[in-house]
Backbone bond lengths (Angstrom), bond angles and torsions (degrees), N, CA, C in turn:
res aa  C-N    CA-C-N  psi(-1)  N-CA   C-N-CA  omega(-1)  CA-C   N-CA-C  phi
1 X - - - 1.453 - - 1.526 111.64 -
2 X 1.370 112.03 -19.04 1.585 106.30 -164.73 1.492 101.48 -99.94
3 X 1.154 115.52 -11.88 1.894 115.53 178.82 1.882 91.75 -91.04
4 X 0.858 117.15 15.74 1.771 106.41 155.32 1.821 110.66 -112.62
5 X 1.468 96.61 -7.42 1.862 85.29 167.58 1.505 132.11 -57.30
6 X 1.346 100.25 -28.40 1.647 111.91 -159.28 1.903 92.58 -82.47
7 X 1.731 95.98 -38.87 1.764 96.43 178.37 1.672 107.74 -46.11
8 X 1.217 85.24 -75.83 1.707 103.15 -164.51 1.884 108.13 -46.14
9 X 1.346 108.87 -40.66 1.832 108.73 -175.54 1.505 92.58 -75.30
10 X 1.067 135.30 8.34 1.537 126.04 -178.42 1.370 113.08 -103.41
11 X 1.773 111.12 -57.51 1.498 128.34 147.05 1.401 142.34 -108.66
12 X 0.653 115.14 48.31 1.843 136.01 -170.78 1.084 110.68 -19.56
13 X 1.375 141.21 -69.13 1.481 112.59 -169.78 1.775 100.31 -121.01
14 X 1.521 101.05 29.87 1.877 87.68 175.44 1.925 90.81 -118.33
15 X 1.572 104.93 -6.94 1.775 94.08 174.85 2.184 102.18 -85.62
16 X 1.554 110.42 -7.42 0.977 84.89 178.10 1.798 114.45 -101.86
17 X 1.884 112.43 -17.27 1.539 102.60 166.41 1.254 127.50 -71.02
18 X 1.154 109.70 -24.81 1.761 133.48 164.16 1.639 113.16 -53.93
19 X 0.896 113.48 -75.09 1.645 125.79 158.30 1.766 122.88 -18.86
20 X 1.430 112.48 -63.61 1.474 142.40 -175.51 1.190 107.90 -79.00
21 X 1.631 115.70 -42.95 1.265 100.10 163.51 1.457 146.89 -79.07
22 X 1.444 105.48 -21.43 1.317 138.38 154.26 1.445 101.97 -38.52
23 X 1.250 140.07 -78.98 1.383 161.70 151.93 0.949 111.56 -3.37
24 X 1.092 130.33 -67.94 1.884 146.51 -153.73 1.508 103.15 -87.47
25 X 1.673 101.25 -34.67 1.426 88.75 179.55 1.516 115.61 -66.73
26 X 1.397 117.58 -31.98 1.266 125.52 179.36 1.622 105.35 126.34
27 X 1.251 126.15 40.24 1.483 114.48 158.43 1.765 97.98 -119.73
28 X 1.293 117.74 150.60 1.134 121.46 175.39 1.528 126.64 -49.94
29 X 1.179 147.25 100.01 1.315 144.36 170.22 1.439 113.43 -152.06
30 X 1.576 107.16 143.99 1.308 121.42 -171.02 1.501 120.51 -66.05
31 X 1.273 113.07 58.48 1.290 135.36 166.56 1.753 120.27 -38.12
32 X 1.258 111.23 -59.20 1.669 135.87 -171.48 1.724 95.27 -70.19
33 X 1.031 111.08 -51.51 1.657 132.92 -163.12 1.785 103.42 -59.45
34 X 1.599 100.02 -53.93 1.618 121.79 -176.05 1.669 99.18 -67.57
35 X 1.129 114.65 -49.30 1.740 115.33 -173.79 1.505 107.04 -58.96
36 X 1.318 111.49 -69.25 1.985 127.54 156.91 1.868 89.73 5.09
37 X 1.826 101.10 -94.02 1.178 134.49 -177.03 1.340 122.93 -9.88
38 X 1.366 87.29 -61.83 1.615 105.00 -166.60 1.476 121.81 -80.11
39 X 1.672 97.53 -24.38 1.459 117.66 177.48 2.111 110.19 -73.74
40 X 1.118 95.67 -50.68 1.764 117.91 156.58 1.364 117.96 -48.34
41 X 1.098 125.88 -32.74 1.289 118.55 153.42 1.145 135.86 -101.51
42 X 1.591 124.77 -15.07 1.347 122.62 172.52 1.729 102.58 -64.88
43 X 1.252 110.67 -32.06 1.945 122.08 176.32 1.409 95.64 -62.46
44 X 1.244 145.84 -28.53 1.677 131.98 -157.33 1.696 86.60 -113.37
45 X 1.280 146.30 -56.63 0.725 136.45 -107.55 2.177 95.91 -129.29
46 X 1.320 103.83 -31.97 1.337 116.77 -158.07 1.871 121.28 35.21
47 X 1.285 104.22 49.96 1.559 119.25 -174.08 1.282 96.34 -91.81
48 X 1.579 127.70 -40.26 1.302 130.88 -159.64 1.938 111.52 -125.39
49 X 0.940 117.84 121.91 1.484 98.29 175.92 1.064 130.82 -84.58
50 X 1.534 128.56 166.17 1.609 94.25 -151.78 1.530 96.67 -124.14
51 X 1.400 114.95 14.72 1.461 117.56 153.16 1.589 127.10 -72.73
52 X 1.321 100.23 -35.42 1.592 127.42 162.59 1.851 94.02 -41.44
53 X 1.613 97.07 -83.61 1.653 105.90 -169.83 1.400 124.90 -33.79
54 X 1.473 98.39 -56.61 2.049 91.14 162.49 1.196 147.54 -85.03
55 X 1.884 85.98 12.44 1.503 81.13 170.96 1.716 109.89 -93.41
56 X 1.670 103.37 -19.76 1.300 111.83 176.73 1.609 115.18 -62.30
57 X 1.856 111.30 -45.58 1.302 126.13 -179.45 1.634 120.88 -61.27
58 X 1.333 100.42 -15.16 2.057 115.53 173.69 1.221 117.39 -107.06
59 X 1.606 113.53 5.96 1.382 125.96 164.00 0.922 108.47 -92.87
60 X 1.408 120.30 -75.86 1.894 128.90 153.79 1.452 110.85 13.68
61 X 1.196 83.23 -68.64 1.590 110.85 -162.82 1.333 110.95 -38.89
62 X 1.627 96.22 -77.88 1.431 135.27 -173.07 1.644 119.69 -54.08
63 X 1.384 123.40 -24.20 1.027 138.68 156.18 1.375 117.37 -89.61
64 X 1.186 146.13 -33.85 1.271 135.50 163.45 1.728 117.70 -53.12
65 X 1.267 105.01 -63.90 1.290 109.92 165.80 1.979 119.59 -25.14
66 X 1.311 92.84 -56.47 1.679 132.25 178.12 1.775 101.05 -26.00
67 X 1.512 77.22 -57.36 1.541 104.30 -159.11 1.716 102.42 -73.61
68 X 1.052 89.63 -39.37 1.910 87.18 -169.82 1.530 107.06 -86.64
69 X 1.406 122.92 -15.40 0.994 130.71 169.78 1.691 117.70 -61.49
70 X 1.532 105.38 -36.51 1.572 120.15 173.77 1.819 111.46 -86.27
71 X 0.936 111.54 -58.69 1.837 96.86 137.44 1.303 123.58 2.30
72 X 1.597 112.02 -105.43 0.885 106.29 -166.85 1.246 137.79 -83.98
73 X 2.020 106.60 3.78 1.252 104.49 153.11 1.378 130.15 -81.56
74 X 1.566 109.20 2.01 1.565 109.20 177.42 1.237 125.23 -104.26
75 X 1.735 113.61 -26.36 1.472 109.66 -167.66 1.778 83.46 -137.64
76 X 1.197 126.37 -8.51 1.403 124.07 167.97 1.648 122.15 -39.63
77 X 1.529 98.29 -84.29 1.036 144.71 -161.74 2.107 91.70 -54.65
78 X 1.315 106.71 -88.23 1.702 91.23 158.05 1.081 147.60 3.15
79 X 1.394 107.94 -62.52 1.577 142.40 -172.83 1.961 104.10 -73.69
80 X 1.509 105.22 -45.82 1.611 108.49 -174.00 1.294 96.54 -77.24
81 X 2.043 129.00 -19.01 1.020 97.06 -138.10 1.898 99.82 -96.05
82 X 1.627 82.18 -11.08 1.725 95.70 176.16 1.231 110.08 -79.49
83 X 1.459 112.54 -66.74 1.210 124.57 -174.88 1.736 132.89 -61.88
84 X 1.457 99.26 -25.38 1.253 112.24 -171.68 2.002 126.40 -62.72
85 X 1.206 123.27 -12.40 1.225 121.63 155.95 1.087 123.90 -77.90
86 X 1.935 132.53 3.16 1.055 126.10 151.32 1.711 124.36 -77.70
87 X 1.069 101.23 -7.67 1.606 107.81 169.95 1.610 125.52 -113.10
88 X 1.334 109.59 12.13 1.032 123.83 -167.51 1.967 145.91 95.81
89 X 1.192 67.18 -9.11 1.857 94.32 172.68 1.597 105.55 -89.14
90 X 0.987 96.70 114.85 1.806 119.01 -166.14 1.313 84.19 -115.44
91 X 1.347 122.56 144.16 2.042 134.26 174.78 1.220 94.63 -52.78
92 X 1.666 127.99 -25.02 1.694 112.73 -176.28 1.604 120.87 -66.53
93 X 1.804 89.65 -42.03 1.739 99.21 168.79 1.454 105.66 -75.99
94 X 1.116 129.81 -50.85 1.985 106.07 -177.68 1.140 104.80 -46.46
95 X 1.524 130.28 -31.76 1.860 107.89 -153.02 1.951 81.29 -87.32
96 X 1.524 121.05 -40.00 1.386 96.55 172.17 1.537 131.33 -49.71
97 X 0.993 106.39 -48.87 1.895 120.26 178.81 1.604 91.87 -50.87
98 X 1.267 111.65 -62.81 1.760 91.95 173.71 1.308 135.20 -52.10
99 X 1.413 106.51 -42.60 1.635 100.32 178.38 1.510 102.10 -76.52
100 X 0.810 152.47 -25.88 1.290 147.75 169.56 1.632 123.94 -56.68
101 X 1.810 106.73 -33.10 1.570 104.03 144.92 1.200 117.80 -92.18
102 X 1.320 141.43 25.07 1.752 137.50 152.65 1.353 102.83 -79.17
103 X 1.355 114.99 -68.57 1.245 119.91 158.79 1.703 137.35 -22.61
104 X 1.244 128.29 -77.23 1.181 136.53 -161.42 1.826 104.81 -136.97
105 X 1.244 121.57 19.99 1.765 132.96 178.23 1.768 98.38 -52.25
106 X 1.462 119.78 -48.46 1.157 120.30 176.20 1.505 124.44 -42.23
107 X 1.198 88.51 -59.79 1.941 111.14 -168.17 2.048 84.00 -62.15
108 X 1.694 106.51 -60.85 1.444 98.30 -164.12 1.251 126.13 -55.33
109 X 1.417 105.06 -20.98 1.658 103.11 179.30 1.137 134.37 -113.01
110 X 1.670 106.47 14.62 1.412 137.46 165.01 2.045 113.54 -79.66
111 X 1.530 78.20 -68.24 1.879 104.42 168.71 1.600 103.11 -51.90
112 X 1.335 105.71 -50.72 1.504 107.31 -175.35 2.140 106.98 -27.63
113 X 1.188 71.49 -74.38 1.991 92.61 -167.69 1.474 96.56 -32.13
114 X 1.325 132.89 -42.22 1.534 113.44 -171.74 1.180 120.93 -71.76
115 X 1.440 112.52 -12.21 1.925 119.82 177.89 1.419 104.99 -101.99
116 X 1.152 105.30 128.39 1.761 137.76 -156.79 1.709 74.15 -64.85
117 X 1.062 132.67 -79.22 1.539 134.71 -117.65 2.099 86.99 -70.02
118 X 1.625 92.24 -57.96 1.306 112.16 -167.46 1.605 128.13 -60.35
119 X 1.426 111.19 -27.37 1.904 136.33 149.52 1.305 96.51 -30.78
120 X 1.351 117.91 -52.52 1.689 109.07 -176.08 1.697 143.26 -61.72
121 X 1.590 79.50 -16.74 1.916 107.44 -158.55 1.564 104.02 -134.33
122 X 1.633 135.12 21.03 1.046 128.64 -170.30 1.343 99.11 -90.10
123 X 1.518 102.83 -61.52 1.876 94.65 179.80 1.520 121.03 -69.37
124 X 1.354 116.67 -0.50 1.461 119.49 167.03 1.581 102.11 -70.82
125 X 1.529 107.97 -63.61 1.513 105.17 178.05 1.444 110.82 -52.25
126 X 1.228 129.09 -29.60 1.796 105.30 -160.78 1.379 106.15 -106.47
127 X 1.750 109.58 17.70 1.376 116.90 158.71 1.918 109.61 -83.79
128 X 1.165 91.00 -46.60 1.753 114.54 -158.52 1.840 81.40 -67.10
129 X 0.697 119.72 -42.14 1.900 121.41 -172.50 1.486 119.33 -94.58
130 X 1.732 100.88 8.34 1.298 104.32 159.08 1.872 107.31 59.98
131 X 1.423 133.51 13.52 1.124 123.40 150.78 1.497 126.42 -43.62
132 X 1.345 105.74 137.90 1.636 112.48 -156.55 1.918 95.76 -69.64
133 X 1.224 98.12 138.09 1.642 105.98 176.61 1.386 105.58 -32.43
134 X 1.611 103.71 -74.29 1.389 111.97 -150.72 1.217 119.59 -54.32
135 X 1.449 118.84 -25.04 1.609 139.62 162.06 1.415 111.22 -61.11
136 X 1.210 121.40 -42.02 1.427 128.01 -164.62 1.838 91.28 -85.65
137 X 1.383 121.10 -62.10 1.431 107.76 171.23 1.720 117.34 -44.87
138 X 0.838 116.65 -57.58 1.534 102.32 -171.99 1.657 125.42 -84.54
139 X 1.513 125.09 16.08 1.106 143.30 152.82 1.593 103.15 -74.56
140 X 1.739 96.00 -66.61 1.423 113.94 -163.55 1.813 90.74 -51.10
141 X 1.194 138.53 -43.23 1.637 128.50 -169.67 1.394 99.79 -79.52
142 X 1.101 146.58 -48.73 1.243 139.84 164.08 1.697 124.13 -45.63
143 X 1.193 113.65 -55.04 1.775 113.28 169.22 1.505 91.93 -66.42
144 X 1.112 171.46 -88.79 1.744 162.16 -99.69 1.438 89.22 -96.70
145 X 1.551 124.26 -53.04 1.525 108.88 -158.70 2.191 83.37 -76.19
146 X 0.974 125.88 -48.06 1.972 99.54 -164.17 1.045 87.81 -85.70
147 X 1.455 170.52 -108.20 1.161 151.05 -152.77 1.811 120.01 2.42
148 X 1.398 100.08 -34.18 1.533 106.39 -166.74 1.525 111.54 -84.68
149 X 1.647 98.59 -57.74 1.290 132.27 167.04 1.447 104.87 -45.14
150 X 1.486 128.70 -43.49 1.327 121.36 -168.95 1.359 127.41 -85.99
151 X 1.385 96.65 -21.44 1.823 107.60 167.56 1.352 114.60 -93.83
152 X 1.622 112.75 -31.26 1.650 103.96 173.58 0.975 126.64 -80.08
153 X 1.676 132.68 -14.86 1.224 138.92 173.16 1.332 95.42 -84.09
154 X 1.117 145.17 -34.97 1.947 133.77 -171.79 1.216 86.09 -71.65
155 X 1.664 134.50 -70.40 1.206 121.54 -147.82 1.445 116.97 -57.92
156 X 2.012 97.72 -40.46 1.515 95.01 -171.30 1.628 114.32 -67.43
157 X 1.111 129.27 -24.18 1.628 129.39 -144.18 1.833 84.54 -112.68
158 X 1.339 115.21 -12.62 1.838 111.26 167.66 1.251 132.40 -88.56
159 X 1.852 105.67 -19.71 0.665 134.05 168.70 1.650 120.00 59.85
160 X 1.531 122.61 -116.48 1.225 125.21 -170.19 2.005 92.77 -91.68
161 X 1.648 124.13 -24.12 1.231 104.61 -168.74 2.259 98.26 -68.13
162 X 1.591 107.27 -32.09 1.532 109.86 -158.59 2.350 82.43 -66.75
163 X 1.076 125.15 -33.23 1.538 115.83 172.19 1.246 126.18 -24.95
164 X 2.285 99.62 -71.02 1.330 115.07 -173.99 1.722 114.37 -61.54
165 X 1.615 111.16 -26.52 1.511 122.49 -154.12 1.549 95.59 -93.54
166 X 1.520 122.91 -2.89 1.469 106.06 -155.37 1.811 96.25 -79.39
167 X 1.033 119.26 -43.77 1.492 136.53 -173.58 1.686 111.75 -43.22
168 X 2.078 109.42 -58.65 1.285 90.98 161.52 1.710 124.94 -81.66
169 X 1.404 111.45 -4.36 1.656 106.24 171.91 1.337 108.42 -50.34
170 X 1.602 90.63 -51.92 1.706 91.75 -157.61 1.662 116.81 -56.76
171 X 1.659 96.48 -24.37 1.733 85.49 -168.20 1.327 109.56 -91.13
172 X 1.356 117.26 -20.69 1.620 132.68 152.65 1.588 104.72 -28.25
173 X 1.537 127.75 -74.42 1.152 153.62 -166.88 1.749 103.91 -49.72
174 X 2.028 112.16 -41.61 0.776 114.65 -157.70 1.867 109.62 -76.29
175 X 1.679 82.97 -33.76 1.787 87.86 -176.09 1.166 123.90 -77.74
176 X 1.895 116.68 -18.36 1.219 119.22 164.24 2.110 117.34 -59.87
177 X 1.342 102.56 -37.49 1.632 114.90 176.39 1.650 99.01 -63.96
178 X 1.591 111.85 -49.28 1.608 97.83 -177.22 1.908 112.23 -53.16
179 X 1.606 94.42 -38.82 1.707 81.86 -168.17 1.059 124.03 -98.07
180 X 1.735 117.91 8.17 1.632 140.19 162.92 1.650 96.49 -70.54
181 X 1.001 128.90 -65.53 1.374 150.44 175.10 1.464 95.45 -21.77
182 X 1.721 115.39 -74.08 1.490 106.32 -158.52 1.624 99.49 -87.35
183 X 1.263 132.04 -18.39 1.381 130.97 177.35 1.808 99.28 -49.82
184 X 1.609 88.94 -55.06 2.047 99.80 -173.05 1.606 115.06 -59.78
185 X 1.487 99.53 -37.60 1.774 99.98 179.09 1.704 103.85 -76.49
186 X 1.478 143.39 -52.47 1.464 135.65 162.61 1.591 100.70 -32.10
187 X 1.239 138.30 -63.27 1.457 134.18 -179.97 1.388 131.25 -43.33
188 X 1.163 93.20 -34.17 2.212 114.72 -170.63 1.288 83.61 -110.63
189 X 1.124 141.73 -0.45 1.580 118.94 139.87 1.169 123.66 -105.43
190 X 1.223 118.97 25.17 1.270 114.93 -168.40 1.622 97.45 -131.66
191 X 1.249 101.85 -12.70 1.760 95.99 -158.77 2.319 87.53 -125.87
192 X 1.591 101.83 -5.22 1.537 93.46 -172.93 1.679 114.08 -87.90
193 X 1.039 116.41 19.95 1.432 126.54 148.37 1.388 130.20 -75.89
194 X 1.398 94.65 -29.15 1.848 92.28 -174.27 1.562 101.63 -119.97
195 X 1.522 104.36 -9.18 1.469 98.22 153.16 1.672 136.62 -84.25
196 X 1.398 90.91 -3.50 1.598 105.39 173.04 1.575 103.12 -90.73
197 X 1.324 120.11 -53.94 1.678 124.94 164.55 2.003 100.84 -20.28
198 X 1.465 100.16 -72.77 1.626 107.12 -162.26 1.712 106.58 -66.94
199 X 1.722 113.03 -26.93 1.474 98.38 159.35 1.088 156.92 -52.66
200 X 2.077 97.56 -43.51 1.361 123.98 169.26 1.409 106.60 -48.35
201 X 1.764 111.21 -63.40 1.032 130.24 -149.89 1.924 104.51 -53.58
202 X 1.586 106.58 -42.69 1.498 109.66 -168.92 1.560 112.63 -89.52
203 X 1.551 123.00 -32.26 1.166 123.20 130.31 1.470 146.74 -18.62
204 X 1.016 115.26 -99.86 1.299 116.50 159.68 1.647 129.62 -82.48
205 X 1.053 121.27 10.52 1.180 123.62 172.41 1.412 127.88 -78.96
């Protein structure tokens, strides 16, 4: 946490739209880490305000997403549709991955934003799965603005104790994702038979 001080006191609120947006679009960068940061120091320091920061950090957001969302409905979707049985995506799983954002795209790309890995790849997925814009915009503004709000207000108002605690949070955080993870993969194999049944069926039916 403390090798993002020197970032943020250097550029304050363009290392964190820069950062988030980077992120959202879907390339790896310490997006979550930079917001943390910046929020932690506008609390020590009052250099930066930190109403300013989330409103910048739910823009970030909200446009990255934006972006990968147009992505992967333009050159995505193509790409899985040729390529995709070499990785395991058979047309049976795309038409599932789609009905699964007709279905529940809201919840996924709301919920999405709180999982580190998946923040990165939501609007990629709910391009590639063809979720309807207007759904995908007004999820996508709703998860970016509390997503933003929810880490910058803990960090800022925790200040230096949310610093010392982030290290065991995080690995706390990590083992709950390991055993959400295999709880969710036993489930989607257990339940992706009759969710492929209700795909076909609304799909191609």
């Amino acid at each position: 946490m403390h090798e993002f001080f020197p970032l943020v006191a250097a550029y304050g609120y363009a290392a964190v739209f820069a950062l988030l947006l980077i992120e959202s679009i879907g390339i790896p960068a310490p997006g979550e880490g930079v917001l943390i940061a910046t929020a932690v120091f506008a609390a020590r320091t009052h250099r930066l305000d930190i109403a300013l920061v989330l409103a910048v950090g739910s823009l970030a957001a909200f446009l990255g997403s934006g972006a990968g969302y147009l992505i992967g409905r333009g050159a995505g979707l193509p790409l899985i549709t040729r390529y995709g049985r070499f990785v395991g995506l058979t047309p049976a799983r795309q038409r599932l991955g789609q009905y699964l954002f007709m279905r529940h795209g809201g919840k996924i790309v709301f919920l999405g934003r709180f999982v580190a890995f998946f923040r990165a790849f939501e609007g990629l997925l709910a391009g590639v799965n063809q979720m309807s814009w207007r759904r995908f915009v007004v999820f996508n503004a709703v998860g970016a603005v509390t997503w933003t709000c929810a880490i910058g207000l803990a960090a800022y108002y925790f200040g230096r104790a949310f610093v010392h605690l982030n290290k065991p949070l995080g690995w706390a955080l990590v083992a709950l994702a390991v055993v959400g993870f295999v709880v969710g993969l036993f489930y989607i194999r257990q339940a992706e038979r009759t969710l492929q049944r209700e795909a076909d069926a609304a799909i191609l039916g």
